[in-house]
N, C-alpha and C positions, 0 to 999 in steps of 0.2 A: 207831850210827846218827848222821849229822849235824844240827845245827838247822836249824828253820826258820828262814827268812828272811822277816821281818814285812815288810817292803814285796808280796813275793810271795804270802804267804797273805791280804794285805790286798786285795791285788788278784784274788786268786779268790774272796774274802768278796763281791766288789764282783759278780764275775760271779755266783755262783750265786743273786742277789738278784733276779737275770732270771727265774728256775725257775717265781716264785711271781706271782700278780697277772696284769694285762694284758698283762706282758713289758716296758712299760716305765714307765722310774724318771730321776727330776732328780736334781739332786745336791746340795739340800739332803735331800730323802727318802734319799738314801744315807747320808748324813751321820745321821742323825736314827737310823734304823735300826740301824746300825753301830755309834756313837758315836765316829765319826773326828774330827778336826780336820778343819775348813771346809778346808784350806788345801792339806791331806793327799788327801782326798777328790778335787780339783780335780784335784791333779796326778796321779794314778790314773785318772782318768776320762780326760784329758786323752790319756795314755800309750796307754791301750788303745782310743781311738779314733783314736790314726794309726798302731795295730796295726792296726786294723779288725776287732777285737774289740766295741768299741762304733761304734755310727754316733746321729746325732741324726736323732729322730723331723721326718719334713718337716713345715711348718707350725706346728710345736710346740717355738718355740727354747727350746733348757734339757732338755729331754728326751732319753732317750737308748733306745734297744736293741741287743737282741746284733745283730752284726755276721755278715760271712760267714765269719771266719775259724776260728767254731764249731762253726760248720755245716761246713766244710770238716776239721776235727778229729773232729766225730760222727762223720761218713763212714768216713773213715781206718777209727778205731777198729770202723766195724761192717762194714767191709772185715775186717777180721783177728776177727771174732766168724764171719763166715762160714767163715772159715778154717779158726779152732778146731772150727767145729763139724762142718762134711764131717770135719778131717784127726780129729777121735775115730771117727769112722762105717770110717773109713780103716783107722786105729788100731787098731781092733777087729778088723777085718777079718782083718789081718795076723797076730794075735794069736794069732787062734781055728786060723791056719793052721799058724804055728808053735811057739803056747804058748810064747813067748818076751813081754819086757817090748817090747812099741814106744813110741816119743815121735814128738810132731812138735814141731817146734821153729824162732823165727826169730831172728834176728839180732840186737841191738845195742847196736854201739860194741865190743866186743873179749869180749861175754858173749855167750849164749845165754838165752834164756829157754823153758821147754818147756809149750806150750798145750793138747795133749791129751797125754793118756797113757795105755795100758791096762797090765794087768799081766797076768805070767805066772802058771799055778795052781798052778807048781812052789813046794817051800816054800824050797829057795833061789835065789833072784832078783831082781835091782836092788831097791832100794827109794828111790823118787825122789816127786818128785808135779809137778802141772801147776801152774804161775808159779813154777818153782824156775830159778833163775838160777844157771849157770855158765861160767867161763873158755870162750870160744870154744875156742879153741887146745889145749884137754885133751880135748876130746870129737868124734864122728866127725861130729854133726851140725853142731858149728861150724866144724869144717876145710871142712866143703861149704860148709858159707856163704859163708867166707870163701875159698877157692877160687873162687869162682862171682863175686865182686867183680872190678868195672874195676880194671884196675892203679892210678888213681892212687886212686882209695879203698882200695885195702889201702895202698898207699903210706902216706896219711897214718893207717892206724891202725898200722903198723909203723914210722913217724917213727922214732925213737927204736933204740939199740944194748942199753940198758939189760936184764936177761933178762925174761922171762915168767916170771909166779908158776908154782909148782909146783903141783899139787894130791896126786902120788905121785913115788917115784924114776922111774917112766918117762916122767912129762912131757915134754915138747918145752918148752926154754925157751929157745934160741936163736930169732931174731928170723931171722936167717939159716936156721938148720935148718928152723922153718917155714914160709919161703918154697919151699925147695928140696920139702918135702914137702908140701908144695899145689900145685907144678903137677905132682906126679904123682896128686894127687887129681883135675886137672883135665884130665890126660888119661886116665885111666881113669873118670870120674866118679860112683866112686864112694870115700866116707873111709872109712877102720879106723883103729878106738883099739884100742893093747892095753893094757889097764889101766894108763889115763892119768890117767884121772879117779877111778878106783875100781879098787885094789890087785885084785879079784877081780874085773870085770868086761871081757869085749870088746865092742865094735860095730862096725856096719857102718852107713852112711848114704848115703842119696842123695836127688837136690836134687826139689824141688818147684817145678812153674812156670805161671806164671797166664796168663793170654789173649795176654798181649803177647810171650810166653815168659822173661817175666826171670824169676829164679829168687828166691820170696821166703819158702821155709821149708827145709827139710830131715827128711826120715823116716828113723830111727833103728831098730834091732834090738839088745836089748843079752841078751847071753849071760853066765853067769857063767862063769868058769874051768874048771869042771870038766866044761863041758858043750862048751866049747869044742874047735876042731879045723879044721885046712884043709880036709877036705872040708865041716864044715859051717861054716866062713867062707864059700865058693863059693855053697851052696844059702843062704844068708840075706842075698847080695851078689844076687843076683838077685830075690829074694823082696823085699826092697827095695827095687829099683828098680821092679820091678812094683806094689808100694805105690805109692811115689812117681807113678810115672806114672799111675795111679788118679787119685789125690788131685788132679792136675796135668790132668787131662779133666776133674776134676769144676769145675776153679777157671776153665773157660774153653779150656783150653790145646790146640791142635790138633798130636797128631802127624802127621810126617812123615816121610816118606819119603825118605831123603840118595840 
């Protein structure tokens, strides 16, 4: 794990000091509170109001309150609480149909991170959990993710010639090989992992998409090896996508008709 970075935890000591009281606080009260340097304190407050994290109270120079930029952060975050919370409903769904492990999962920066999950009641079967973070690129919900990206944002997260971590021998860790296998994820769309991520495990994934139809999670099926097979890759390629697209009506998303 890396350190913290004391200018940064100082300055979220500074915000979460909003939580309590009136909501607003000067900056000797911060000071006093905290037990910063005067001097310290200033340039923190200072920083995080031409973030527009803080603003100063009108009529009341010296004073300060949260800003919009939190309020705009809340949001986000209870955007993807909504998320989590249909794609478990989703999740389930899927689960109870094919007693298989389902995720849902979004993107970021070159990981995955997975928000719901249910599990299969077979006694061999994925063993994962929800806020578990993995390599994009090793897993079938992250190849849709990433698939499902403008070219110049995959661009700059495939910058680089360098390889991709492994997580088993079958990895994909060409930069180039990934490429070439996401746009055939993006024209069939949907991804399969064969035990990329997990020596015993396949999946299948398809994208999730919200009102404006961009695509901001991906639903998963993961089978283990021995339960695996092409015809029942086909039947949980579709069964996914019909999750997916569930989850994708429930987030706003209107299908159509091509």
């Amino acid at each position: 794990m890396g350190r913290l970075v004391p200018a940064v935890t100082r300055a979220l000591d500074i915000l979460e000091l909003f939580l309590d009281g009136d909501g607003t606080l000067s900056a000797p009260e911060i000071t006093r509170r905290l037990g910063l340097p005067r001097t310290t304190v200033h340039e923190l407050v200072t920083t995080l109001a031409a973030r527009s994290y803080l603003v100063q109270v009108p009529d009341q120079p010296g004073r300060y309150r949260l800003g919009v930029r939190p309020y705009q952060l809340g949001s986000r975050y209870a955007e993807q609480l909504d998320l989590a919370a249909e794609g478990q409903q989703v999740a389930r769904s899927v689960a109870e149909t094919c007693d298989e492990t389902v995720h849902v999962a979004i993107l970021e920066g070159m990981d995955v991170i997975y928000i719901a999950k249910v599990d299969s009641t077979h006694a061999v079967r994925m063993v994962s959990a929800a806020g578990r973070r993995l390599p994009a690129h090793c897993t079938s919900v992250g190849k849709m993710l990433l698939a499902s990206l403008p070219e110049d944002a995959l661009a700059a997260r495939l910058s680089g010639e360098q390889p991709l971590p492994a997580m088993t021998d079958n990895s994909v860790t060409s930069p180039d090989e990934l490429r070439r296998h996401l746009a055939t994820v993006r024209e069939r769309g949907i991804a399969v992992e064969q035990r990329e991520s997990n020596p015993d495990v396949n999946c299948v994934a398809a994208p999730v998409r919200d009102s404006a139809g961009k695509v901001v999670a991906a639903l998963s099926i993961s089978v283990p090896t021995i339960r695996w097979s092409d015809e029942r890759q086909t039947e949980l390629e579709e069964l996914a996508a019909k999750g997916a697209g569930e989850l994708s009506v429930r987030l706003g998303h209107r299908r159509r008709d091509i």
